[in-house]
C-alpha positions in Angstrom: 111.1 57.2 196.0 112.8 56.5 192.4 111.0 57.4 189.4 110.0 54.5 187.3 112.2 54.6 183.8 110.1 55.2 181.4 109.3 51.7 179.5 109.8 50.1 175.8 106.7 52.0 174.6 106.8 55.2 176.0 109.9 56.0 174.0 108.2 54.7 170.8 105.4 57.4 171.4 108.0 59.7 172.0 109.7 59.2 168.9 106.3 59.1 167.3 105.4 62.6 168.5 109.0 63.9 167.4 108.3 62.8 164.1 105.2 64.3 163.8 106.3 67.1 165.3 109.1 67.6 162.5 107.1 66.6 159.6 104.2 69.3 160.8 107.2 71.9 161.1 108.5 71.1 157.3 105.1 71.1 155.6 104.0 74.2 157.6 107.7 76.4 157.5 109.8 73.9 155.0 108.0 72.8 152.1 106.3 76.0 150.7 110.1 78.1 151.1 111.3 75.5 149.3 109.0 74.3 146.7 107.0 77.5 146.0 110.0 78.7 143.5 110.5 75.5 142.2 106.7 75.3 140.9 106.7 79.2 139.9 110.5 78.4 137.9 108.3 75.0 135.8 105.4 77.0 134.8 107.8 79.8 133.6 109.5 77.3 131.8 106.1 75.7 130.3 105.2 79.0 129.5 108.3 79.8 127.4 108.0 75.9 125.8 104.7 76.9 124.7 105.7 80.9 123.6 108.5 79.2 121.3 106.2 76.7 119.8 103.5 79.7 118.8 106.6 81.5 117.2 108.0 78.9 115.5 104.8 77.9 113.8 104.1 81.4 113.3 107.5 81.8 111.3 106.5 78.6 109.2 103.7 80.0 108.1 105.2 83.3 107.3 105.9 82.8 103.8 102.3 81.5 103.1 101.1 84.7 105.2 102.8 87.2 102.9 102.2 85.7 99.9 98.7 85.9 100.6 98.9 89.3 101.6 100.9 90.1 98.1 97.8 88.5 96.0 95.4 90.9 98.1 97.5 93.8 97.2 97.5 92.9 93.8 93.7 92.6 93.9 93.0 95.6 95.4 95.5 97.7 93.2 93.8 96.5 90.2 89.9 97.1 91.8 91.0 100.7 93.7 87.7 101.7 95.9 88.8 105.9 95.3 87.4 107.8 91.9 89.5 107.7 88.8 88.9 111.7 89.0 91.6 114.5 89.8 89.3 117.2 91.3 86.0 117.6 93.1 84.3 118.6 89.9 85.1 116.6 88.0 83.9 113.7 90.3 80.8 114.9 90.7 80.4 115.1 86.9 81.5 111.4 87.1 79.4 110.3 89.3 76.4 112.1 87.9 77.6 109.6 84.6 77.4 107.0 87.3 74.2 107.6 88.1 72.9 108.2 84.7 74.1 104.6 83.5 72.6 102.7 86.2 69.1 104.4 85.5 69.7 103.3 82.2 70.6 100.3 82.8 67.6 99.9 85.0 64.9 101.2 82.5 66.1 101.4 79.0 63.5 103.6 77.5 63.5 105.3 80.7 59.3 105.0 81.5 60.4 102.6 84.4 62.7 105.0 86.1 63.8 108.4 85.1 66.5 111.1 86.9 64.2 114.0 88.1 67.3 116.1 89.3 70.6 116.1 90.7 73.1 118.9 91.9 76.0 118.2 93.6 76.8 118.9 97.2 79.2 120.7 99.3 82.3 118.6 100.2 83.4 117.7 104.1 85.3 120.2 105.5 86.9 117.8 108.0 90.4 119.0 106.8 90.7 115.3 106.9 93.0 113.2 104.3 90.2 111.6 102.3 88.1 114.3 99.9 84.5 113.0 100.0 82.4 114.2 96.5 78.7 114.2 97.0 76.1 115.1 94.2 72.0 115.1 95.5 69.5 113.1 93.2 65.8 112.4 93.0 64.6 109.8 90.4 61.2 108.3 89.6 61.4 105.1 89.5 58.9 101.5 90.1 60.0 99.8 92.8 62.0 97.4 91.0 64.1 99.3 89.1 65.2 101.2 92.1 66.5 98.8 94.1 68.0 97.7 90.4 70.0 100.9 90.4 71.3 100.9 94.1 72.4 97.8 93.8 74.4 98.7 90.4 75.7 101.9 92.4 76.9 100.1 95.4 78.1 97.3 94.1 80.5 98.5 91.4 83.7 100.2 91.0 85.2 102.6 92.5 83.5 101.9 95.8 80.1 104.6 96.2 77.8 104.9 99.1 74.0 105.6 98.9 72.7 108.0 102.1 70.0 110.4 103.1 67.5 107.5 101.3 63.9 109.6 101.2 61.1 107.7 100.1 57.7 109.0 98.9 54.8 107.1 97.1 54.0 109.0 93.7 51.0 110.1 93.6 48.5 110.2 90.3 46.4 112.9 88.7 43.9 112.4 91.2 46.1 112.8 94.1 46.0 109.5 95.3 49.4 107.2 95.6 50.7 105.5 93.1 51.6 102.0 94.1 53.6 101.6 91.0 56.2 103.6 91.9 57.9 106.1 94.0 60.1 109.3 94.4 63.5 108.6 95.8 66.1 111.1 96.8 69.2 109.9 98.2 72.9 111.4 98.6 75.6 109.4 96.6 79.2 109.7 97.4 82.7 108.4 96.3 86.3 109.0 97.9 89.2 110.9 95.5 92.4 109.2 95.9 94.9 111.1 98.0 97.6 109.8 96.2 96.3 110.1 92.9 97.4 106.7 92.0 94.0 106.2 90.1 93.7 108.7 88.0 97.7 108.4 86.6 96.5 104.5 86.5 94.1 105.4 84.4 95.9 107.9 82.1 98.1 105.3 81.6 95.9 102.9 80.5 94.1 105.3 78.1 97.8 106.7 76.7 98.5 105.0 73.1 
């Protein structure tokens, strides 16, 4: 008995089931060989696109950058944070000047606040490149007036640092505290200059 050939419409479903056969094969095995690199070579390139832009508008701005950077240096050479002094001692003489003149400032006739002692202190033995100058104080002062003279200490030039604050409420004849005022003992500190840029700085400007 002959087999029946197969009809119109079989060989359209054949065809059918070739195609999707082959399109099933290239987006399994064909497409991601072939378009994988392709994607990975376009976000290179975007990333390069977007790499030379930041460059190029970082050069445009570069000679707005380093002038800016020439006015700081010009500030800061002109307000130098280190002591104007050459050696340990005589810092600490200077800043036990310091410290004298913001008192003074702080209390003129010197009943508000007054200097009780001061000594200075050992310095770091780090071995590091910046010398740090202490000197130990304890004042007498209202309330007021000593937050008058940290300020004036920490605020000024060359840079100092207030630590160690120890506060204790004076006490009257009667023993009781005195909420008018109080002892204060604090460490202040400054920084010599390692270069000694501020102290020739400064014996230029006092030369005649």
């Amino acid at each position: 008995m002959a087999t029946p050939a197969p009809g119109r419409r079989d060989r359209w479903l054949a065809l059918a089931l070739l195609f999707a056969v082959m399109a099933l094969v290239y987006a399994l095995l064909v497409h991601p060989v072939w378009t994988a690199p392709m994607r990975e070579a376009d976000r290179r390139i975007l990333d390069l696109q977007e790499r030379d832009l930041r460059i190029q508008a970082q050069l445009r701005q570069a000679p707005q950058v380093e002038r800016r950077l020439q006015e700081v240096e010009d500030v800061l050479a002109g307000r130098s944070g280190f002591l104007p002094e050459r050696s340990a001692e005589l810092a600490s003489a200077g800043l036990a000047q310091r410290m004298e003149a913001a008192v003074l400032a702080a209390s003129p006739d010197g009943r508000a606040c007054a200097i009780g002692s001061r000594s200075p202190l050992p310095q770091d033995g780090d071995g590091g490149r910046f010398v740090r100058v202490s000197i130990r104080t304890q004042l007498r002062c209202g309330v007021p007036e000593l937050a008058v003279v940290l300020h004036t200490l920490e605020s000024g030039q060359p840079r100092l640092f207030v630590d160690n604050v120890n506060l204790l409420a004076q006490r009257g004849a009667d023993g009781r505290e005195n909420s008018g005022g109080v002892e204060a003992s604090f460490d202040l500190s400054g920084y010599l200059d390692p270069e000694g840029t501020v102290a020739t700085a400064t014996e230029a400007g006092d030369a005649p």
